[in-house]
C-alpha positions as CSV (number, residue, x, y, z in Angstrom):
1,X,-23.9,32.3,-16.0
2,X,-20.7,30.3,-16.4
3,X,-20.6,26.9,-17.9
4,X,-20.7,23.9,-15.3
5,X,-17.7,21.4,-16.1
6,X,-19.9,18.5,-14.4
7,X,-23.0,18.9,-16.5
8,X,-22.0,16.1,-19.5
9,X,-22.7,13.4,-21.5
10,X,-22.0,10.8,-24.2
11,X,-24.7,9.4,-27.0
12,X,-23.6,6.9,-29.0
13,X,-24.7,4.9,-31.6
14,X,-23.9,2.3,-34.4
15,X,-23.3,3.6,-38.3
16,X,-24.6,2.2,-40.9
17,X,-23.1,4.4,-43.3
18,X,-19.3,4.8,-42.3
19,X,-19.1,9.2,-41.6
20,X,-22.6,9.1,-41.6
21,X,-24.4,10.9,-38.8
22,X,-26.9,8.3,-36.8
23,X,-28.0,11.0,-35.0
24,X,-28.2,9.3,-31.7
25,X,-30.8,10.1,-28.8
26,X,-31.7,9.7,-25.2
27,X,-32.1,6.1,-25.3
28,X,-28.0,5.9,-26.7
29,X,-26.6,7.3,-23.6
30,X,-23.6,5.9,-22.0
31,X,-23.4,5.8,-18.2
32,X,-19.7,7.1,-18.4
33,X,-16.9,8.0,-15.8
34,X,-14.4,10.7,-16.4
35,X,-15.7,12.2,-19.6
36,X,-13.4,14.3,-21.3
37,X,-13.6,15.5,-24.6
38,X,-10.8,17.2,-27.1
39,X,-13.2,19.4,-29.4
40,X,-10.1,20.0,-32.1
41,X,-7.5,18.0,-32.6
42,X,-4.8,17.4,-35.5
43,X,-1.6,18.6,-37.3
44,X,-0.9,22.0,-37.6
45,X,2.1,23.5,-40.9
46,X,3.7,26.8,-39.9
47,X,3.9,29.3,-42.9
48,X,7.6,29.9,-42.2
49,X,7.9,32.8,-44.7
50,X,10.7,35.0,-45.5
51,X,10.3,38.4,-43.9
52,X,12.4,41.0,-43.7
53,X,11.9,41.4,-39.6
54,X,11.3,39.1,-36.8
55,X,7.9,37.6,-35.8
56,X,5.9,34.7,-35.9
57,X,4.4,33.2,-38.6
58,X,0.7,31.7,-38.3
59,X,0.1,28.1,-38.5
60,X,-2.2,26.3,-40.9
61,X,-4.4,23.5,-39.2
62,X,-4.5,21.5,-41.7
63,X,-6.1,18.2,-40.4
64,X,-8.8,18.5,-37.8
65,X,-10.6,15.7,-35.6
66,X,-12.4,14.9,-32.3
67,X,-11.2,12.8,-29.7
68,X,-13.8,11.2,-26.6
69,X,-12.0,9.5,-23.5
70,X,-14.0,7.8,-20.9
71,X,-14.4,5.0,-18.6
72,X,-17.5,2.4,-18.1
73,X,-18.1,0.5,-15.5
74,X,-17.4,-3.2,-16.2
75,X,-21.0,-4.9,-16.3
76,X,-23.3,-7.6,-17.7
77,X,-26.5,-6.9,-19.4
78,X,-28.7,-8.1,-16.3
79,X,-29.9,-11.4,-18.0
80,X,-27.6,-13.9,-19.5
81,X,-26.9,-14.0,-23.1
82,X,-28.1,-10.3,-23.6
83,X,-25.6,-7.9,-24.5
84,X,-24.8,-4.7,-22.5
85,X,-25.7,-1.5,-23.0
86,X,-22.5,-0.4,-23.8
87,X,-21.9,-3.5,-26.4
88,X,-21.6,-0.9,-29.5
89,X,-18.4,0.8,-27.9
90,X,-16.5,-2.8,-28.4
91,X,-17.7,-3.1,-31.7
92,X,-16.3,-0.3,-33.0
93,X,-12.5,-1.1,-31.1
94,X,-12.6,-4.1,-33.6
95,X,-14.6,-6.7,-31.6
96,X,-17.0,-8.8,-32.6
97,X,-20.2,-9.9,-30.8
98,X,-21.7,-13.3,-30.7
99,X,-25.0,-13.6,-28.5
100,X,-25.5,-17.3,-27.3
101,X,-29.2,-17.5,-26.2
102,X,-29.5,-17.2,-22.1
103,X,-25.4,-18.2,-22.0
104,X,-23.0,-15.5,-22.6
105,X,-22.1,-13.0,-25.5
106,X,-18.8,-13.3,-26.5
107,X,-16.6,-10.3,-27.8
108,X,-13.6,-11.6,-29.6
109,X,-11.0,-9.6,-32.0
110,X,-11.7,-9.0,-35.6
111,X,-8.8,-7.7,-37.8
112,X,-11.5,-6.9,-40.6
113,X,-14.1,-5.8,-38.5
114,X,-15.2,-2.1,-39.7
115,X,-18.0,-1.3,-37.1
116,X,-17.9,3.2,-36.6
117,X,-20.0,5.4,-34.0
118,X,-21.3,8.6,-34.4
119,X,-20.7,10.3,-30.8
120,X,-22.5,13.2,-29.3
121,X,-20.6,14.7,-26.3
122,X,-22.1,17.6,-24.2
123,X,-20.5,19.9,-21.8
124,X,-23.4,21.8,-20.4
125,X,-25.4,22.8,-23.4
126,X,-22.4,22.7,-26.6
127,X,-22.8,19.8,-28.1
128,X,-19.6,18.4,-30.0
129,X,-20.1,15.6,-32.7
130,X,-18.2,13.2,-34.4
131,X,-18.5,10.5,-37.0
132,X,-16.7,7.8,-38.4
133,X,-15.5,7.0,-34.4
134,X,-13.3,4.0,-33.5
135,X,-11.0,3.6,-30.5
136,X,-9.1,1.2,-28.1
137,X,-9.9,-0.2,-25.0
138,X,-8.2,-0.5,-21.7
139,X,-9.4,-3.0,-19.0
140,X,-8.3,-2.3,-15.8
141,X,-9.0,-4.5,-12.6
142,X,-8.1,-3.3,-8.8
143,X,-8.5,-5.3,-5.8
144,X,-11.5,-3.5,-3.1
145,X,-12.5,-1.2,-6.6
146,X,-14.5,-0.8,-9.0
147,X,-13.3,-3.1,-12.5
148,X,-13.6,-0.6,-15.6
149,X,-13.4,-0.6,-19.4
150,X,-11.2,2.4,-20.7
151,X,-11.9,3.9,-24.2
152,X,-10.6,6.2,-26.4
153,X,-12.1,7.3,-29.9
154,X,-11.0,9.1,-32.5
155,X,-13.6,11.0,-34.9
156,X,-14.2,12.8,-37.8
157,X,-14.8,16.6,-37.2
158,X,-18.0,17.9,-37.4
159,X,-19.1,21.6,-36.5
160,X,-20.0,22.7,-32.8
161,X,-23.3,24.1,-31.5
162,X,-25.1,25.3,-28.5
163,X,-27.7,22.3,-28.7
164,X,-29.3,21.0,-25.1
165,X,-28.3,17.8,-24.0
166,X,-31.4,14.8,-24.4
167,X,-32.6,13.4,-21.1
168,X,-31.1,10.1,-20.9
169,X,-33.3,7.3,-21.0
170,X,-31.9,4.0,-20.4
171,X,-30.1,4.5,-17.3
172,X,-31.2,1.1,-16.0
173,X,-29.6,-0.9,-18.5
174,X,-26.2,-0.4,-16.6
175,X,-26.7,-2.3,-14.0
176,X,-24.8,-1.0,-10.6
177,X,-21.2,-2.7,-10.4
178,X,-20.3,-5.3,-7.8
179,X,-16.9,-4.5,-5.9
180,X,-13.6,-6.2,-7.0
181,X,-13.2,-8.4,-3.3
182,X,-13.0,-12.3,-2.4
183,X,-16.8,-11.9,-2.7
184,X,-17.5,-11.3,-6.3
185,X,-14.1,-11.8,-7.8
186,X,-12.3,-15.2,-8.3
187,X,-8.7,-15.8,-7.8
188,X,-6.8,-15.1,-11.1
189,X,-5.0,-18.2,-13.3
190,X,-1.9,-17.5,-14.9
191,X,-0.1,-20.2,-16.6
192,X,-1.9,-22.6,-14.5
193,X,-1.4,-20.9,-11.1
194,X,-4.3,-19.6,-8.9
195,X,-3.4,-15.6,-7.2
196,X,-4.5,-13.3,-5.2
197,X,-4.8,-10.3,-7.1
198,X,-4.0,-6.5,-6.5
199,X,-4.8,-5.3,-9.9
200,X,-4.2,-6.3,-13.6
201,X,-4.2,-3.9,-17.0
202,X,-4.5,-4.4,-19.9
203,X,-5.1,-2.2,-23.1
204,X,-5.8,-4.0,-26.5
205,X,-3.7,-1.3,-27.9
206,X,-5.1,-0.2,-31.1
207,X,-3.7,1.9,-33.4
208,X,-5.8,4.1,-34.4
209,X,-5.0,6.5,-37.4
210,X,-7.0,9.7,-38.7
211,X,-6.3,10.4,-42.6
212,X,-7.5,13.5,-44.4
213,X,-6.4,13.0,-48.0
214,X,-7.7,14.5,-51.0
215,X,-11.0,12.2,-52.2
216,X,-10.4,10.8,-49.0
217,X,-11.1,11.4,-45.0
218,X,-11.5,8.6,-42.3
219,X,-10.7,7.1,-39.2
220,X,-8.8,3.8,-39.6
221,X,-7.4,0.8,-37.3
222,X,-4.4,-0.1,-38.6
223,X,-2.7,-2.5,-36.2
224,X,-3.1,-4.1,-32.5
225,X,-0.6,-4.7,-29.9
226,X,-1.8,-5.9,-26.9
227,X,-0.1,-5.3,-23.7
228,X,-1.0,-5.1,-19.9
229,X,0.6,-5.2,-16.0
230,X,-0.1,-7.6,-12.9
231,X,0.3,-7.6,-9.5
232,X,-0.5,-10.5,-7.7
233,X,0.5,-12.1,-3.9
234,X,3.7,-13.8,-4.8
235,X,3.8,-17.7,-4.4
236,X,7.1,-19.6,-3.6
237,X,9.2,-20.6,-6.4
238,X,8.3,-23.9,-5.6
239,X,5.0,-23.8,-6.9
240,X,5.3,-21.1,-9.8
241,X,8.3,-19.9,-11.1
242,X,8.1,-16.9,-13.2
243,X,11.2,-15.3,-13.5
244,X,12.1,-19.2,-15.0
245,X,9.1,-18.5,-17.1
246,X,9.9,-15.5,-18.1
247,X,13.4,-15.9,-19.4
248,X,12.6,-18.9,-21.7
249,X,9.9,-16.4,-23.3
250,X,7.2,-18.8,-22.1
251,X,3.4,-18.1,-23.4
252,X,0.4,-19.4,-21.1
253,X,-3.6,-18.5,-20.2
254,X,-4.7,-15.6,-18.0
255,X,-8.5,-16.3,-16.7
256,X,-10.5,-13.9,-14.2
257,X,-14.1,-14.1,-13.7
258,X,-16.0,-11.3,-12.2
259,X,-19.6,-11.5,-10.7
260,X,-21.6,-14.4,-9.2
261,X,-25.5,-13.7,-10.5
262,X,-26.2,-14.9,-13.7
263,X,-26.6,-11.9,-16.2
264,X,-24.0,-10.1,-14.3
265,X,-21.1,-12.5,-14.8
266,X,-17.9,-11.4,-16.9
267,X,-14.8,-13.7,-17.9
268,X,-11.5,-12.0,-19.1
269,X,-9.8,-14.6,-20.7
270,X,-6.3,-15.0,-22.8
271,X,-4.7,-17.8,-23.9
272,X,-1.1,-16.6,-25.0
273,X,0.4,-14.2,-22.1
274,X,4.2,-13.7,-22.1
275,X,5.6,-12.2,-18.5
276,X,8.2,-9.5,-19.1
277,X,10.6,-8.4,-16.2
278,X,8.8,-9.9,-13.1
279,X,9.5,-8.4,-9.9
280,X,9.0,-8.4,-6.5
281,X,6.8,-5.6,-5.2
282,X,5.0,-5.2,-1.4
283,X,1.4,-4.9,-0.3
284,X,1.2,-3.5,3.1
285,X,4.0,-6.0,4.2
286,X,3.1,-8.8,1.8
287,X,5.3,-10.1,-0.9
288,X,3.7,-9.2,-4.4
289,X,5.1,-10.4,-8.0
290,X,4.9,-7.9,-10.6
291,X,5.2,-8.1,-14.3
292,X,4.6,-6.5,-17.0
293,X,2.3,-8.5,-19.8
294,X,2.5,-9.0,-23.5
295,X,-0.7,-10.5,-25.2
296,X,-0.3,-12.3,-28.0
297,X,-2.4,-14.5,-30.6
298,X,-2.2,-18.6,-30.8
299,X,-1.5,-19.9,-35.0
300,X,-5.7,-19.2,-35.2
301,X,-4.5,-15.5,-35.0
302,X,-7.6,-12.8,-33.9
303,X,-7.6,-15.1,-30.3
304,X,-5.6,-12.7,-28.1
305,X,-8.2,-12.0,-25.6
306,X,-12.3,-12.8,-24.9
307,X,-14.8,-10.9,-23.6
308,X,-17.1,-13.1,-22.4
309,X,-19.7,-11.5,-20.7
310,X,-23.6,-11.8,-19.4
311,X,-22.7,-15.0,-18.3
312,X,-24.9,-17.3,-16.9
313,X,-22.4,-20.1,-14.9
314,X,-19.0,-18.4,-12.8
């Protein structure tokens, strides 16, 4: 019998020793999109020796790790100020979580923040591990979709085995998503002007660095860069000029709520967002304005972007 490319999954859990396996179970499951998972990667030296005839010389792998990609829906927690069931996956891109009692939990950037994962991926029956796991996240938002957070970790290598996947249990802490449409979705502010948005990016842009030195292997974050795209119904000049904007380098807030029941409520919020090269695009005969976006922090620093979701109030 061959093996079934649909028949996968993702555990993961919170380490409290960094590299440490948590060994994760049934109730760590992430509800995920678009699992894929790169069992070996790293940097390879080819021997290059002298010989006295041609052919190729082996190559010597001489780092090793594992990389996860997936998506999860965008979603609140189902009650407000209870964190979602995918809250550890933030906290190990750098985020921090703050839980305010039946209001919100908040996930802002932490420079210091050294939160890892151990990950169990499965691809029908071979379970590959990692440890030491931390990653980036994408947001990406498309009108008449489904909004999504994007990640991408990076993990220490650990040997492969044939090892049956758990039954997953806590499948209904992800709540079903509500569709990106005038119904669930409020218009978008940015720099103080209300749009009608098509869709909107943005990927915190963490570096993420694997290091296999002698007395020494980990899985580091070593710098952000925030950056994104919008496209949005154009308004006249009149009201908003942002090629203006743009060209005196001109910073301003990007807000978008998501949801209307409390519990299920997200806010995307930023309070520093520079357009670069608007343009004019089309959307089925409409008029669009499209930019590229670079997030940046205020003087507090750590203040690029909020996650504030499980909201109880729009």
């Amino acid at each position: 019998m061959s093996l079934q490319t649909r028949k996968r999954l993702v555990l993961a859990i919170k380490e409290t020793v960094y590299g440490t396996d948590a060994t994760p179970d049934g109730t760590n499951a992430m509800r995920t999109k678009d699992l894929k998972i790169t069992p070996l990667d790293g940097n390879v030296v080819n021997r290059a020796l002298d010989k006295s005839k041609y052919g190729a010389d082996e190559d010597i792998q001489v780092t090793s790790f594992i990389v996860f990609e997936f998506k999860i829906e965008y979603q609140g927690g189902g009650a407000a100020g209870v964190a979602p069931a995918y809250s550890a996956l933030l906290l190990a891109c750098q985020r921090d979580e703050t839980v305010v009692a039946a209001t919100e939990v908040k996930y802002a950037h932490n420079s210091d923040n050294t939160d890892s994962l151990t990950l169990y991926g499965y691809q029908d029956g071979q379970l590959h591990k990692g440890v030491g796991c931390k990653g980036n996240v994408k947001f990406t938002v498309n009108s008449q979709g489904i909004a999504y957070l994007e990640f991408r970790f990076v993990g220490l290598w650990v040997t492969p085995s044939s090892t049956a996947a758990p039954s997953p249990s806590n499948w209904t802490n992800f709540l079903k998503p509500v569709p990106v449409n005038n119904t669930h979705t409020t218009q978008l502010s940015l720099h103080g002007q209300l749009l009608t948005l098509k869709s909107l990016e943005y990927d915190q842009g963490n570096d993420v660095q694997h290091n296999d030195d002698p007395g020494e292997e980990s899985v580091e974050i070593v710098d952000r860069k925030g950056s994104g795209r919008i496209s949005a119904l154009a308004v006249a000049i009149s009201a908003k000029d942002y090629f203006t904007t743009a060209r005196a380098n001109t910073t301003g807030a990007l807000s978008l709520t998501h949801g209307t029941v409390a519990g299920e409520i997200g806010q995307f919020t930023a309070p520093a967002v520079q357009l670069i090269k608007p343009s004019y695009g089309d959307d089925n005969g409409r008029l669009t304005i499209d930019a590229e976006l670079k997030f940046v922090p205020t003087a507090a620093e750590d203040d690029e972007t909020l996650f504030s979701l499980c909201r109880s109030t729009v």
